[in-house]
C-alpha positions, 0 to 999 in steps of 0.5 A, spaced: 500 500 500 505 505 501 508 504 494 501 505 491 501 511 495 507 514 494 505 513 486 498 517 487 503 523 490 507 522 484 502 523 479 497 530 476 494 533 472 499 533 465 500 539 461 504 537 457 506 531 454 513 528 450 511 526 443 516 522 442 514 517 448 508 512 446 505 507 451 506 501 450 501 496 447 501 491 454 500 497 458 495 501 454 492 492 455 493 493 462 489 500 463 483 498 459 484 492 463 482 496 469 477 499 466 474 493 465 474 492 472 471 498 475 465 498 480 458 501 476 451 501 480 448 494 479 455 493 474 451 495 468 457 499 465 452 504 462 458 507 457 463 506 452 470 507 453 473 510 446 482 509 444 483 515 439 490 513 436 488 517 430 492 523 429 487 527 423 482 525 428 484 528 434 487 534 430 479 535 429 478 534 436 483 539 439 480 546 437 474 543 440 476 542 447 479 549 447 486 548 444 488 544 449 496 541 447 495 534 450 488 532 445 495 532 440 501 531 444 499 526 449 500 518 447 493 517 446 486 520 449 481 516 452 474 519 451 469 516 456 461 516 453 455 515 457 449 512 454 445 518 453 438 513 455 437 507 455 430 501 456 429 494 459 434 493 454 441 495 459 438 491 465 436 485 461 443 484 456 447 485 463 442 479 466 443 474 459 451 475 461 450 474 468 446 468 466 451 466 462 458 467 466 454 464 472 452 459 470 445 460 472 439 459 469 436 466 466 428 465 469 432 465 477 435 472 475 428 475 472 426 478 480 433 482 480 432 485 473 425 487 474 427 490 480 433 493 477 429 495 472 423 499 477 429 503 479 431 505 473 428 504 468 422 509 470 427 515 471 426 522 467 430 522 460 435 527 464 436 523 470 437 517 465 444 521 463 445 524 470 445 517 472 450 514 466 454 520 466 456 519 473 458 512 471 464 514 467 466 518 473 467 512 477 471 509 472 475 515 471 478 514 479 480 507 477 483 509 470 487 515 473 489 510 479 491 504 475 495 509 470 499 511 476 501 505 479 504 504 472 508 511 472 503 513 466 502 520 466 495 522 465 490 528 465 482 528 466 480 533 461 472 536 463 474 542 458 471 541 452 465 542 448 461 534 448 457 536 443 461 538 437 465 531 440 460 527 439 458 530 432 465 529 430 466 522 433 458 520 430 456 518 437 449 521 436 447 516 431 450 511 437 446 513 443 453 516 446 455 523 449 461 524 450 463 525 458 470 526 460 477 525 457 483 522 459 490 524 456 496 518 457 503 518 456 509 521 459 510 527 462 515 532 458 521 535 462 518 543 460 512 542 464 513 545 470 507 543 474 511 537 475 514 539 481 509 543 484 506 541 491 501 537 490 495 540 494 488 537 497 485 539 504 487 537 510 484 529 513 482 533 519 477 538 514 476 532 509 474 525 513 469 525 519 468 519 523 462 517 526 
């Protein structure tokens, strides 16, 4: 545990990448692994997780996400994309792959979907996006945490306009909205962010115990 926290010290929010430095295929397999893994309500994973290598693509993305140099210099970008709604269709297609993985039969899973689908399914169209949205954000955490338990340097990206992304990337026709980015790579020796302190609040400001 005190070397994943000294990793979480060593890590922030890059501003600036070293173009010349990729990573590699076994890590980037590695990190989507993570993904994978990350804890969703009811584990529906309400989202897609986008790999953008190609460059005219992301040369397309960058004046729309405020010119920001990580979408281009970064060695891949990440865009993680809620469904934007979703119907019986989400609880049952999670069920089937329970019933299958498990091993057990599907009719002995029909009153948990049920009840997942009462909580669901009957929300308003904005809390259906609320809710997957803020999905992403968990996967999130777990993706910036397994970068840095790889030395990978990354940086969450909320700056940029998810609409034009979503018109550029053809997420629309797909039911997605893009949410929230991630830039990985490695760090260049000119940015000087770096070497700041990192700063959070205190423990004694952050936790209560009951």
């Amino acid at each position: 545990m005190s070397k994943y926290i000294e990793n979480l010290k060593w890590r922030y929010a890059t501003k600036k990448f070293d173009v010349t430095k990729k990573v590699s295929q076994e890590d980037l397999d590695s990190l989507l692994e993570a993904l994978s893994l990350s804890a969703s309500s009811y584990g529906l994973q309400p989202y897609q997780v986008l790999v953008v290598e190609d460059m005219e693509v992301r040369e397309k993305l960058r004046p729309v996400a405020w010119g920001q140099a990580q979408i281009t210099d970064a060695s891949h970008l990440i865009i993680l994309a809620n469904q934007s709604t979703f119907g019986n269709e989400l609880v049952d297609d999670y069920v089937k792959n329970v019933s299958t993985t498990r091993d057990i039969p599907f009719k002995d899973l029909e009153g948990y979907a049920e009840f997942m689908k009462s909580k669901l399914v009957s929300l308003s169209e904005s809390a259906k996006a609320t809710w997957t949205m803020s999905q992403t954000y968990i996967a999130l955490g777990n993706l910036l945490s397994a970068a840095a338990d790889l030395k990978i340097d990354s940086c969450p990206m909320e700056g940029f306009e998810s609409a034009e992304f979503n018109n550029i990337l053809g997420l629309n026709e797909k039911g997605l909205n893009a949410a929230v980015l991630v830039a990985i790579g490695y760090r260049s020796e000119e940015d000087k962010t770096q070497h700041n302190k990192k700063v959070r609040k205190s423990k004694t400001d952050l936790i209560t115990h009951i």
